[in-house]
mmCIF file as gemmi writes it, N, C-alpha and C atoms, coordinates in Angstrom:
data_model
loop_
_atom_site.group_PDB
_atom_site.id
_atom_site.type_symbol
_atom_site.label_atom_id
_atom_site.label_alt_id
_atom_site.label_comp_id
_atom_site.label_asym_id
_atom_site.label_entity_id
_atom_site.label_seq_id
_atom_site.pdbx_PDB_ins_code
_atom_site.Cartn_x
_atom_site.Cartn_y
_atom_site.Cartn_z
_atom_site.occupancy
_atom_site.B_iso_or_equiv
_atom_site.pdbx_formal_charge
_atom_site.auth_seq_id
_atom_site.auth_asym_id
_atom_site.pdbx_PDB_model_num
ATOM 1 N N . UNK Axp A 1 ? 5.533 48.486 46.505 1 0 ? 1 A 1
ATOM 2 C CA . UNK Axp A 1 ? 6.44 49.532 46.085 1 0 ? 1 A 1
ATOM 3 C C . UNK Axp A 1 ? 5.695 50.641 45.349 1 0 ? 1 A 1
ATOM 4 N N . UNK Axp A 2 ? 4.734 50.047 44.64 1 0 ? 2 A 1
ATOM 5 C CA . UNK Axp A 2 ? 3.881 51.234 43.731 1 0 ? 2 A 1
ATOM 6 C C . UNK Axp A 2 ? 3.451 52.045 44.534 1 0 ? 2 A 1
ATOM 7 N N . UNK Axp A 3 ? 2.641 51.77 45.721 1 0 ? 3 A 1
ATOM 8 C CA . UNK Axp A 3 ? 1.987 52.391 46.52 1 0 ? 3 A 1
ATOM 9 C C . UNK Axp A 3 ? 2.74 53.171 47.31 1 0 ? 3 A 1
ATOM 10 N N . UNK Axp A 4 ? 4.202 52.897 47.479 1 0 ? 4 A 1
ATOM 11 C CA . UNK Axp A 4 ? 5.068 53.793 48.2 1 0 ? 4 A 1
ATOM 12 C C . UNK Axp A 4 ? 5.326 55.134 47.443 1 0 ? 4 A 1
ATOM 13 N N . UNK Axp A 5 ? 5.756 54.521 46.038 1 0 ? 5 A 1
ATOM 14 C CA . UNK Axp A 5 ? 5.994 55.604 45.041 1 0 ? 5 A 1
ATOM 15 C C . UNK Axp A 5 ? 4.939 56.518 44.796 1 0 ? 5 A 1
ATOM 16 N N . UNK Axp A 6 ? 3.499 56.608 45.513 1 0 ? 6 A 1
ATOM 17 C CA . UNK Axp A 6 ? 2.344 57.017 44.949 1 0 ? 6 A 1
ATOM 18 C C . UNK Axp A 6 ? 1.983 56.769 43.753 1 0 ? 6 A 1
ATOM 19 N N . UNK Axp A 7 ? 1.887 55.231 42.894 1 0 ? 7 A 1
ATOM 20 C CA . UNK Axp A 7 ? 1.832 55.001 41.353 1 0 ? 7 A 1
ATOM 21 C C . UNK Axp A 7 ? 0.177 54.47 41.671 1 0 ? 7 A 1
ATOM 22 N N . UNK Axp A 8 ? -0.071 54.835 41.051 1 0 ? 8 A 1
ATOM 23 C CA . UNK Axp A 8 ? -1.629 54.092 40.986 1 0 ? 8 A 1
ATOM 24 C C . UNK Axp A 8 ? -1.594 52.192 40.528 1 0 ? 8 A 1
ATOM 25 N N . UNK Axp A 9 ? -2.259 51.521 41.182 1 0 ? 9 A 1
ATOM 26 C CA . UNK Axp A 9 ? -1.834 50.25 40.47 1 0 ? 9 A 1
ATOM 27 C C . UNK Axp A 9 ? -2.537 49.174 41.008 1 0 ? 9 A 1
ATOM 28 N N . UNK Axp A 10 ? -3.213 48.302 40.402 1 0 ? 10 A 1
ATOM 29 C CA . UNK Axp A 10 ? -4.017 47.163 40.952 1 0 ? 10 A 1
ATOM 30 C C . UNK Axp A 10 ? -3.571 46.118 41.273 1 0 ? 10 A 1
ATOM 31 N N . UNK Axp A 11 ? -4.215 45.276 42.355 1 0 ? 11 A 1
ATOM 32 C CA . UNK Axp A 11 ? -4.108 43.781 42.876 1 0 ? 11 A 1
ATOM 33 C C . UNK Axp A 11 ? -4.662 43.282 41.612 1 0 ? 11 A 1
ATOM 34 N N . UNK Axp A 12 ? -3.831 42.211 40.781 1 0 ? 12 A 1
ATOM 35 C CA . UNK Axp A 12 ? -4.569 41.357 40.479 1 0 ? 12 A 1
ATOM 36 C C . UNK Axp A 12 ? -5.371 40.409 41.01 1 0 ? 12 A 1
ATOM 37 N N . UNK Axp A 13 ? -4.968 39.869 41.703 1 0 ? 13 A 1
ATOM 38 C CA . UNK Axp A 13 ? -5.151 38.531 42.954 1 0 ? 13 A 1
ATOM 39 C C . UNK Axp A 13 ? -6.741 39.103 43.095 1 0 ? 13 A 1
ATOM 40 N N . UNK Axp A 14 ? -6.789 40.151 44.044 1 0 ? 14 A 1
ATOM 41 C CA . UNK Axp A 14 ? -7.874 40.562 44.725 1 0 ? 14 A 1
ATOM 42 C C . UNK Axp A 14 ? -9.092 41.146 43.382 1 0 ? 14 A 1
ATOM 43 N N . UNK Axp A 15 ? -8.332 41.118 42.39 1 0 ? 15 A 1
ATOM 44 C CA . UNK Axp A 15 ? -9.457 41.642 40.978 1 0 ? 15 A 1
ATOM 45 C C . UNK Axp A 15 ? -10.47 39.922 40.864 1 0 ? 15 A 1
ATOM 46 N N . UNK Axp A 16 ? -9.306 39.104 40.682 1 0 ? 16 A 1
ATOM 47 C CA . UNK Axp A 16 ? -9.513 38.23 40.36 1 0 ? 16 A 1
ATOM 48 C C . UNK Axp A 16 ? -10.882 37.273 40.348 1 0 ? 16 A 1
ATOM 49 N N . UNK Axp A 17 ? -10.208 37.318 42.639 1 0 ? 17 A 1
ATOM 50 C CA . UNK Axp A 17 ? -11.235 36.988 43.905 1 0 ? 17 A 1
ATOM 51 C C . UNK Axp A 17 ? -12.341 37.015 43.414 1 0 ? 17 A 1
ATOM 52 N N . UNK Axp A 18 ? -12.56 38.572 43.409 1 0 ? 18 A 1
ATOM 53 C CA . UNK Axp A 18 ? -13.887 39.035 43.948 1 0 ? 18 A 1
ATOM 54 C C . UNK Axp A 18 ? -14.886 39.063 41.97 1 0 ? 18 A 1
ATOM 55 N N . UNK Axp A 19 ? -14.151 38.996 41.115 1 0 ? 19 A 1
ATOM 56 C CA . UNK Axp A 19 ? -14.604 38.339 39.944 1 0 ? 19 A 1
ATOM 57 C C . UNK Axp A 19 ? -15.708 36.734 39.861 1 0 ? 19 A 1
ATOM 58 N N . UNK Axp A 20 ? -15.319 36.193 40.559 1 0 ? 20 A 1
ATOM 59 C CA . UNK Axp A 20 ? -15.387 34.929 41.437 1 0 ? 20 A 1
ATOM 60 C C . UNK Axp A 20 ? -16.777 34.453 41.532 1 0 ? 20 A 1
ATOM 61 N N . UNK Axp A 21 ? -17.507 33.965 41.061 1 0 ? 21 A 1
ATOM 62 C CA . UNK Axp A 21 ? -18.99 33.702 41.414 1 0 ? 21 A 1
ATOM 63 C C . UNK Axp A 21 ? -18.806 32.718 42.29 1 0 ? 21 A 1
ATOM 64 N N . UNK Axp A 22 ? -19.817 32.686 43.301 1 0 ? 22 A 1
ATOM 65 C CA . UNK Axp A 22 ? -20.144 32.295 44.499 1 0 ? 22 A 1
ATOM 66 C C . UNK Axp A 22 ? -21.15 30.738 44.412 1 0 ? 22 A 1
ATOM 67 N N . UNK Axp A 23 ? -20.351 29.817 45.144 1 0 ? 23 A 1
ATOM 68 C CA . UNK Axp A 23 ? -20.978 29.014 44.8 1 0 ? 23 A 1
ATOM 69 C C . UNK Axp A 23 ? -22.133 28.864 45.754 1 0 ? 23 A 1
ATOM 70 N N . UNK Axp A 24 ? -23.843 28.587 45.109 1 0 ? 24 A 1
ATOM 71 C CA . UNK Axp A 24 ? -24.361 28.356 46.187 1 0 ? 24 A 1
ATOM 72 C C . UNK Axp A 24 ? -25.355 26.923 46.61 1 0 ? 24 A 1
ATOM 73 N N . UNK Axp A 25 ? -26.078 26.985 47.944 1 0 ? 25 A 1
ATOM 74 C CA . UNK Axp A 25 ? -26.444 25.474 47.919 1 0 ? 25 A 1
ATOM 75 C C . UNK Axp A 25 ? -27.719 25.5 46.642 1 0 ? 25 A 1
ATOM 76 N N . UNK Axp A 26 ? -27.758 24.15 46.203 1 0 ? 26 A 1
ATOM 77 C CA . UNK Axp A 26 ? -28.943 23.749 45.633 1 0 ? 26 A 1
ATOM 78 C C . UNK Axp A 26 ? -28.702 24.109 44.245 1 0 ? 26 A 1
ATOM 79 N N . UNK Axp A 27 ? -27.629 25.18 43.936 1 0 ? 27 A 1
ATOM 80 C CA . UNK Axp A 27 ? -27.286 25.437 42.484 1 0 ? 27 A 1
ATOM 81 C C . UNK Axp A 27 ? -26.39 24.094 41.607 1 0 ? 27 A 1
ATOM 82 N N . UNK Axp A 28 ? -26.748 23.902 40.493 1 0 ? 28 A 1
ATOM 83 C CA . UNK Axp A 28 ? -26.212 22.833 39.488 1 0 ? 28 A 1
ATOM 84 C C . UNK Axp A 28 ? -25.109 24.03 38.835 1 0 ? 28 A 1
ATOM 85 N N . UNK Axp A 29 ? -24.015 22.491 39.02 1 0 ? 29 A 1
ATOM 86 C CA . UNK Axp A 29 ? -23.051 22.408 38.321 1 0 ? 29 A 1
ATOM 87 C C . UNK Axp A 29 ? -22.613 21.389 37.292 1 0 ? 29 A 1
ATOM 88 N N . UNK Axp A 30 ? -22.111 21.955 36.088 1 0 ? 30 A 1
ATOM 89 C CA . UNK Axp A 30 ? -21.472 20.778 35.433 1 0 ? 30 A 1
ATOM 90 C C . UNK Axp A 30 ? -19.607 21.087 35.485 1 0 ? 30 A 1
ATOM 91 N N . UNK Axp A 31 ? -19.346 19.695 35.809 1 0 ? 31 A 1
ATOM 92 C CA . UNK Axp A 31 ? -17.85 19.406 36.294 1 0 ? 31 A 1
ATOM 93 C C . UNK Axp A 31 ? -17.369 17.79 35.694 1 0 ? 31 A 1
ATOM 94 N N . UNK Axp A 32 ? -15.601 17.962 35.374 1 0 ? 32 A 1
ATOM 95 C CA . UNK Axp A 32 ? -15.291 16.953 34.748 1 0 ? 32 A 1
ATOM 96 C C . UNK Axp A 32 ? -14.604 15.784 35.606 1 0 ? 32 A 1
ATOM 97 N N . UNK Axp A 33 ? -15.241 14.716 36.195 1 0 ? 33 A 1
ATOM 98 C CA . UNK Axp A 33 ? -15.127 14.199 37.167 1 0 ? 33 A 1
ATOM 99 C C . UNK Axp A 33 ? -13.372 13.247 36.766 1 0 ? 33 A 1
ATOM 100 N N . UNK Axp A 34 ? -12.3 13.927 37.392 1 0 ? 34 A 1
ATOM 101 C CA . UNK Axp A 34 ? -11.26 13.643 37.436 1 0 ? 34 A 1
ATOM 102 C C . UNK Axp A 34 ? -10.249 12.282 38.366 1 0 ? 34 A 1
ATOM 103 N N . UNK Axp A 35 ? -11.089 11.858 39.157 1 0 ? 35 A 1
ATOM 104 C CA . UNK Axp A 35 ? -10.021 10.848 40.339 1 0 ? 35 A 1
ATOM 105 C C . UNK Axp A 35 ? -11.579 10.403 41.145 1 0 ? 35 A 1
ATOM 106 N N . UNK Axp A 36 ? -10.756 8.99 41.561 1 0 ? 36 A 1
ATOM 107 C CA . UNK Axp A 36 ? -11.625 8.647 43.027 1 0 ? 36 A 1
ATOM 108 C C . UNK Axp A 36 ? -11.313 9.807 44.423 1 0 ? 36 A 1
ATOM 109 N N . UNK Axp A 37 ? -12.886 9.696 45.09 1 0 ? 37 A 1
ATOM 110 C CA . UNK Axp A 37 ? -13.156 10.697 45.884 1 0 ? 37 A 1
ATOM 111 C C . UNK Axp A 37 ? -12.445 9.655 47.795 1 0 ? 37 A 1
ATOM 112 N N . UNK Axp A 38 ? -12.423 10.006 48.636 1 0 ? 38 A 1
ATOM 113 C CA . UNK Axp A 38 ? -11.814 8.944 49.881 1 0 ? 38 A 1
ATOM 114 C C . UNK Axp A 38 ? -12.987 7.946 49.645 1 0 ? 38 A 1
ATOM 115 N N . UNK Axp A 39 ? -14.271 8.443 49.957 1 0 ? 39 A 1
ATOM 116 C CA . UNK Axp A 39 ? -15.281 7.332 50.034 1 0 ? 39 A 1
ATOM 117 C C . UNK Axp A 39 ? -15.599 6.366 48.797 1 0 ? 39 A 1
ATOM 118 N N . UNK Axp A 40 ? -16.003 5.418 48.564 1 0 ? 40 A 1
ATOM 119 C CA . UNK Axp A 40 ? -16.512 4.363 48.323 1 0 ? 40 A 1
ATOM 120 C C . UNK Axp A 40 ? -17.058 5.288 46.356 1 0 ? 40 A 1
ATOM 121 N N . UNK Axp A 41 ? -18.401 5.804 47.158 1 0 ? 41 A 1
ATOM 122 C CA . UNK Axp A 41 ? -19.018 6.278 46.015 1 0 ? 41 A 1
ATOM 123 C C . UNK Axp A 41 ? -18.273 7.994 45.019 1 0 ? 41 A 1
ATOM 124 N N . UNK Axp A 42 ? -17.531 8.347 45.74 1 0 ? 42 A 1
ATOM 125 C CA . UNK Axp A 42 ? -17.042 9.277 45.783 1 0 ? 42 A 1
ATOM 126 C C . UNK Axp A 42 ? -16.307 9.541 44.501 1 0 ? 42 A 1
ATOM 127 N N . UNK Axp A 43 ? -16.226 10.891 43.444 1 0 ? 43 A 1
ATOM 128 C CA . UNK Axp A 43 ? -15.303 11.115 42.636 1 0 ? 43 A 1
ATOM 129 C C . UNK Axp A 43 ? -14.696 12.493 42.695 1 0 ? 43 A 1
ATOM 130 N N . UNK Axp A 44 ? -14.464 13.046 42.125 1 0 ? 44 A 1
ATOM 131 C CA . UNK Axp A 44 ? -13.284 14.267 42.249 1 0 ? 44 A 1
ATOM 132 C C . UNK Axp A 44 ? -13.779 14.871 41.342 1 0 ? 44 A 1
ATOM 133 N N . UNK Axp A 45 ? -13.706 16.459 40.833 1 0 ? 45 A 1
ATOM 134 C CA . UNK Axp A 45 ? -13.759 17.584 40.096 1 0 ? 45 A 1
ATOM 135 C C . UNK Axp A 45 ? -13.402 18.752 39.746 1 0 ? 45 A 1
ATOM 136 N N . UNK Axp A 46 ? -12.816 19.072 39.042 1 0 ? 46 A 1
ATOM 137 C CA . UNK Axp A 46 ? -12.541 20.996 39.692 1 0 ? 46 A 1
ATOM 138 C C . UNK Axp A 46 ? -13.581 21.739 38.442 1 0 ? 46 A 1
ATOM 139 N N . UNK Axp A 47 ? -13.641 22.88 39.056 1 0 ? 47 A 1
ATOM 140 C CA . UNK Axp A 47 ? -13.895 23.842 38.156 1 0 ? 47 A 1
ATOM 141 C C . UNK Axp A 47 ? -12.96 24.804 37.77 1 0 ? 47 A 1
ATOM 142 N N . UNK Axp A 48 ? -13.672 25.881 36.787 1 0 ? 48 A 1
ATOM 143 C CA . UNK Axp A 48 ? -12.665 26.418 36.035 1 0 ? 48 A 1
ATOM 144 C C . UNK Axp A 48 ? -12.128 27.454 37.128 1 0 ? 48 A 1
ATOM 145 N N . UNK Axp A 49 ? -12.504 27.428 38.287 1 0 ? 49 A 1
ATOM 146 C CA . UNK Axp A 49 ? -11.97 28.587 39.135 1 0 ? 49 A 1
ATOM 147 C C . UNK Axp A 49 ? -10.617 27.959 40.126 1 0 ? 49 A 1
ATOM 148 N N . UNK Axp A 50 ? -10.832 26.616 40.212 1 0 ? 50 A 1
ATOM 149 C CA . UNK Axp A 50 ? -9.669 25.559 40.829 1 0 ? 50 A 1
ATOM 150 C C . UNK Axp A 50 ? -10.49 25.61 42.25 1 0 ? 50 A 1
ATOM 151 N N . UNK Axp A 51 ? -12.044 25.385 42.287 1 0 ? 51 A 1
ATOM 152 C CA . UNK Axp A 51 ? -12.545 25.01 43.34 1 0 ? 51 A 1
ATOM 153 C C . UNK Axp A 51 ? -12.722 23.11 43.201 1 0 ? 51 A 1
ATOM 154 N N . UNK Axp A 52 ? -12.263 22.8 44.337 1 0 ? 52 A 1
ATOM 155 C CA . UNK Axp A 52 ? -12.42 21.08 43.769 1 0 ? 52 A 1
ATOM 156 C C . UNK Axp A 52 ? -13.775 20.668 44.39 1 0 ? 52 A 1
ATOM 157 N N . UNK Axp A 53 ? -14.595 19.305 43.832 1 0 ? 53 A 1
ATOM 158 C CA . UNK Axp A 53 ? -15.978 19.183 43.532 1 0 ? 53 A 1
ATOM 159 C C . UNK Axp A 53 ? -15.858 17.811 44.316 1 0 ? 53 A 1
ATOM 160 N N . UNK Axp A 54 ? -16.02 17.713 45.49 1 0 ? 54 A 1
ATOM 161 C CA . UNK Axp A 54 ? -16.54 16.191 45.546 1 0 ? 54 A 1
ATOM 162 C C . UNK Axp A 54 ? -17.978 15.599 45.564 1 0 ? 54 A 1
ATOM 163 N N . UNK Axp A 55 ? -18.055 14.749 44.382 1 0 ? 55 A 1
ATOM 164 C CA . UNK Axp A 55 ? -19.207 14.385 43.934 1 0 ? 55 A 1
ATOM 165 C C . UNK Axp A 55 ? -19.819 12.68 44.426 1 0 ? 55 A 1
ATOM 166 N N . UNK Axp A 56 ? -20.893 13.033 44.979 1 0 ? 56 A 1
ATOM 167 C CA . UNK Axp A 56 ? -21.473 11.902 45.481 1 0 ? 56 A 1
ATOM 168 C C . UNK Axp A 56 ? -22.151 10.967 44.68 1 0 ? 56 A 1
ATOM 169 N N . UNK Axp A 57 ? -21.796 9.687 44.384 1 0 ? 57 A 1
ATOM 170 C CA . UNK Axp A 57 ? -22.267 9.036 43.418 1 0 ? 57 A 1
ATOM 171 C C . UNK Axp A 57 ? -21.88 8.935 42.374 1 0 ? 57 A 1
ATOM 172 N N . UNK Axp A 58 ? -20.189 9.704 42.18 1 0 ? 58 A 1
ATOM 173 C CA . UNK Axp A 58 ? -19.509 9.892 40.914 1 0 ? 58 A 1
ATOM 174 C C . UNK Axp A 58 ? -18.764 8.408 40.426 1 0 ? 58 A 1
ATOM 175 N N . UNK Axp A 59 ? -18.17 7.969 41.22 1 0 ? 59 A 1
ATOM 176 C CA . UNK Axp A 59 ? -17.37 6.907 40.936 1 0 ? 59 A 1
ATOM 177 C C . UNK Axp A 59 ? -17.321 5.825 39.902 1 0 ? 59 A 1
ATOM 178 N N . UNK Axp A 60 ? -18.584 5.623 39.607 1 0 ? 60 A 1
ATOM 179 C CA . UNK Axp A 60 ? -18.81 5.064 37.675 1 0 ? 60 A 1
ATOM 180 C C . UNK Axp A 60 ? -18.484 6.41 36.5 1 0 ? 60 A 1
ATOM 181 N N . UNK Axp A 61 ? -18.78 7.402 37.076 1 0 ? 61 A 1
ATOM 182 C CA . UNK Axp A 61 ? -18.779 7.876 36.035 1 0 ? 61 A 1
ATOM 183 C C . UNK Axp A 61 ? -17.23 9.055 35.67 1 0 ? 61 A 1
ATOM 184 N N . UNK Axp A 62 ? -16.488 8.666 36.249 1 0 ? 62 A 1
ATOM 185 C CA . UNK Axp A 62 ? -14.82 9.026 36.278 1 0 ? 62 A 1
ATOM 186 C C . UNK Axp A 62 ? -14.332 9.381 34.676 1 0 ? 62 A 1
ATOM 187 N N . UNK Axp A 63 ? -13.751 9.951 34.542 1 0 ? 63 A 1
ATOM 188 C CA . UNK Axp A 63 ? -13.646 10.222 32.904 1 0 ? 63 A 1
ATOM 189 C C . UNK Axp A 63 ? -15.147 10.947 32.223 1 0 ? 63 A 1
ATOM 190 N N . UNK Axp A 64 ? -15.93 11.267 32.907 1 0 ? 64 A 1
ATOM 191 C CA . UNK Axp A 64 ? -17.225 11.933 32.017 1 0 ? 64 A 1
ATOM 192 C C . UNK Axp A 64 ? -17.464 13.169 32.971 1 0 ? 64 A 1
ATOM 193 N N . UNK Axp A 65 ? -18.079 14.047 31.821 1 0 ? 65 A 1
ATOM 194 C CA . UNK Axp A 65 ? -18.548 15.082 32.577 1 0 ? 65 A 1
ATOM 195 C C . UNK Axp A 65 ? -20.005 14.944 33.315 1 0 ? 65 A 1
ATOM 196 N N . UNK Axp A 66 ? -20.345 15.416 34.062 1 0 ? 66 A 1
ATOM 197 C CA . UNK Axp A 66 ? -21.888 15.53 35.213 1 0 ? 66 A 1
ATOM 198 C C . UNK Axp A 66 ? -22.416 16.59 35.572 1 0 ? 66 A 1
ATOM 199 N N . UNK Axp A 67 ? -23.677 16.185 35.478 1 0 ? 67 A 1
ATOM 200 C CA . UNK Axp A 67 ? -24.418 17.513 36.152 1 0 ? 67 A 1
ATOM 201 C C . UNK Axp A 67 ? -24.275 17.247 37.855 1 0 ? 67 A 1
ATOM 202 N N . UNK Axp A 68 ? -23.681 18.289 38.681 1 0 ? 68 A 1
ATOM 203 C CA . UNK Axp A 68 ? -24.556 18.015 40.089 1 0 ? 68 A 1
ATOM 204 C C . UNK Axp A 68 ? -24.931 19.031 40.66 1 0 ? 68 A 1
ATOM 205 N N . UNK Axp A 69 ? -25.732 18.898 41.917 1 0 ? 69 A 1
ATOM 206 C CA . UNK Axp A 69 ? -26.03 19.84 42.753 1 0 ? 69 A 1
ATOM 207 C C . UNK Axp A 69 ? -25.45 19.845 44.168 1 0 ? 69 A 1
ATOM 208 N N . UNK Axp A 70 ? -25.278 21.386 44.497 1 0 ? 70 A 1
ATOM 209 C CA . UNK Axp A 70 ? -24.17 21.833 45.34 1 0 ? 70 A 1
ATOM 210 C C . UNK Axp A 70 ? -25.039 21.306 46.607 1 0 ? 70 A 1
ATOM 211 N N . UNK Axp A 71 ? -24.125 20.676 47.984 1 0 ? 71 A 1
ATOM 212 C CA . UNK Axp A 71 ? -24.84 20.383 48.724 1 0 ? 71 A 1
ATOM 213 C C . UNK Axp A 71 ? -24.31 21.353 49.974 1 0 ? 71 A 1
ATOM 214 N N . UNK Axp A 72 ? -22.962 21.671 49.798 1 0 ? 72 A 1
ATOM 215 C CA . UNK Axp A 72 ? -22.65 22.185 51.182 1 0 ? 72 A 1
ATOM 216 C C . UNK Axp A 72 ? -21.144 22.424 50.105 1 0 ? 72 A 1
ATOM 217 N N . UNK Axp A 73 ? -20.603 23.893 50.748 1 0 ? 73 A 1
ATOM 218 C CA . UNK Axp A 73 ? -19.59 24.692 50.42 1 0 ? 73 A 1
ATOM 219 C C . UNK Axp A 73 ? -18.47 25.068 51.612 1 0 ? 73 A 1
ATOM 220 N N . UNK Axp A 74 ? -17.364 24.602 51.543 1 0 ? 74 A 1
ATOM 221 C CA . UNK Axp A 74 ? -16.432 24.315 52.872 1 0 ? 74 A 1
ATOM 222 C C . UNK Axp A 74 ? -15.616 25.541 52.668 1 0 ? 74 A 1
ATOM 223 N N . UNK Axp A 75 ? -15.066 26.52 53.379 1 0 ? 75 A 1
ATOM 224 C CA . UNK Axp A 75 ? -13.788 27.285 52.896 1 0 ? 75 A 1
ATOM 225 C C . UNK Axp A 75 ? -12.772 26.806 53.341 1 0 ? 75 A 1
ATOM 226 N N . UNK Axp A 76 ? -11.449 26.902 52.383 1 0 ? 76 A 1
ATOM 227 C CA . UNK Axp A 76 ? -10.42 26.246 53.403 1 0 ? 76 A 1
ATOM 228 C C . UNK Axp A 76 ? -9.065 27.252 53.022 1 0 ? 76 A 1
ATOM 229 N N . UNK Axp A 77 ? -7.901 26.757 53.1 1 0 ? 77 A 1
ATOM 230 C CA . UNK Axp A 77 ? -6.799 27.71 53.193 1 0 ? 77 A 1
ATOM 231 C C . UNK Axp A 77 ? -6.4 27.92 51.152 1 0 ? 77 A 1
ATOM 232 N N . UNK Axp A 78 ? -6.828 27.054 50.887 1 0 ? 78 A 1
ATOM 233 C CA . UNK Axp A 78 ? -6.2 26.751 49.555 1 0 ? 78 A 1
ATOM 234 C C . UNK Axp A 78 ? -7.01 26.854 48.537 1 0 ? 78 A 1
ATOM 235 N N . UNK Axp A 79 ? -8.56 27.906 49.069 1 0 ? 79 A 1
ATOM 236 C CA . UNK Axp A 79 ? -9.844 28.026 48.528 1 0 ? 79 A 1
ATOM 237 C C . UNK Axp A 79 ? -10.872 27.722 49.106 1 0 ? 79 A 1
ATOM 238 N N . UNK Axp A 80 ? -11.806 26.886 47.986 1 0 ? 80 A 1
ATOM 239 C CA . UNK Axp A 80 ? -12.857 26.739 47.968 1 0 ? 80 A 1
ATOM 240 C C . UNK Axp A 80 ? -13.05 24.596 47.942 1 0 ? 80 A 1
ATOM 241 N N . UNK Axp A 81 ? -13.796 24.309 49.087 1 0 ? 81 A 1
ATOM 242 C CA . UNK Axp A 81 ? -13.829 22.666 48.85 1 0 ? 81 A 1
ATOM 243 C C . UNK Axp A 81 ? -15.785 22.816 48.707 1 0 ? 81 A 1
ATOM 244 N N . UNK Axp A 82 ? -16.345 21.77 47.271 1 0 ? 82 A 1
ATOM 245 C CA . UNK Axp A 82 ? -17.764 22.018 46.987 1 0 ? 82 A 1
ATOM 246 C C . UNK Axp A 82 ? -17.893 20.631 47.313 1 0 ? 82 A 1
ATOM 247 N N . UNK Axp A 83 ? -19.134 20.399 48.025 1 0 ? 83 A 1
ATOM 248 C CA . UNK Axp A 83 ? -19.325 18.861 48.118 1 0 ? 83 A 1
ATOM 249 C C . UNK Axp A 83 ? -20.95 19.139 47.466 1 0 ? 83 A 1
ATOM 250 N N . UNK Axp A 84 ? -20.945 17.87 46.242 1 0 ? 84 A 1
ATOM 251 C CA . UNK Axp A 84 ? -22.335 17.941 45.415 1 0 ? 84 A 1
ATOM 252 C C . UNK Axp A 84 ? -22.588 16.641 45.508 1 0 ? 84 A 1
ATOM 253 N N . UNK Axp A 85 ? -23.648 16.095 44.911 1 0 ? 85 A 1
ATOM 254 C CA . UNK Axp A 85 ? -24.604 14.866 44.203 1 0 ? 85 A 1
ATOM 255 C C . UNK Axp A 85 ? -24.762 14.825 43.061 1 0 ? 85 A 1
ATOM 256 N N . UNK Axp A 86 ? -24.412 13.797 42.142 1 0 ? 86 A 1
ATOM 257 C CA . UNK Axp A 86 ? -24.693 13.487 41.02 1 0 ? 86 A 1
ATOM 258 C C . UNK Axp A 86 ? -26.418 13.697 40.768 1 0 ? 86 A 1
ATOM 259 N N . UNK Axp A 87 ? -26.16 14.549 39.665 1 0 ? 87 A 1
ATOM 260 C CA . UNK Axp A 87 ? -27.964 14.749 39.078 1 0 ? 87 A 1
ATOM 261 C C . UNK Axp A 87 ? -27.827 14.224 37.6 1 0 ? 87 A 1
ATOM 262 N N . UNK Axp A 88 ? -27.129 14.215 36.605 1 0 ? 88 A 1
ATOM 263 C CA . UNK Axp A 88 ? -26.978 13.755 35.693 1 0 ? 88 A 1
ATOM 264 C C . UNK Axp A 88 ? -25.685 12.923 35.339 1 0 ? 88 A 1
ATOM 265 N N . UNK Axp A 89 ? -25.627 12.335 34.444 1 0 ? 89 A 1
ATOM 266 C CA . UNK Axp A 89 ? -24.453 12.118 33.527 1 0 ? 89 A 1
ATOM 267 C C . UNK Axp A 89 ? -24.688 12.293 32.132 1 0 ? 89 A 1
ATOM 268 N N . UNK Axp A 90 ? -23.433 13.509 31.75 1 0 ? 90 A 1
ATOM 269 C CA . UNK Axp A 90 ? -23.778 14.334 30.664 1 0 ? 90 A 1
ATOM 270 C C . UNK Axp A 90 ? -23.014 13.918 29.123 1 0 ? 90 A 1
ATOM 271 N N . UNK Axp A 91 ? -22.534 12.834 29.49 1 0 ? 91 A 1
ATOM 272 C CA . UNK Axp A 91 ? -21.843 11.978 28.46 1 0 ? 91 A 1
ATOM 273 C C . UNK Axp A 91 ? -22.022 10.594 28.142 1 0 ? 91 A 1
């Protein structure tokens, strides 16, 4: 409607986006490993952007935060899916 009216006026959404750092391979993350992951060794994560983290080798360490490294970055409809490896446990 703004734009009909000629009002000047911003997307938040799209401010937001592109605010957004990019996740990339081989870069460390620390994430608070939240739920079992489908697999075996598998745990769950999000970050503060609501990208979720599946972490390889997490599954002892559920309730603690971790260091990992990014292995492969999926896009999907609902964001961002990060699949990492446990490099530390930071608790």
């Amino acid at each position: 409607m703004a734009e009909f009216h000629g009002v000047t006026w911003l997307n938040l959404n799209l401010l937001a986006k592109s605010l957004r750092q990019e996740a990339m391979i081989g870069e460390r993350v620390e994430v608070d490993l939240v739920k079992p992951g489908k697999e075996d060794t598998q745990a769950v994560g999000f970050l503060e952007d609501g990208a979720m983290v599946v972490v390889s080798g997490g599954r002892p360490h559920i309730g603690r935060r971790v260091q990992a490294e990014i292995i492969s970055v999926l896009p999907t409809a609902g964001g961002k899916m990060i699949f990492a490896r446990q490099v530390a446990d930071l608790e």
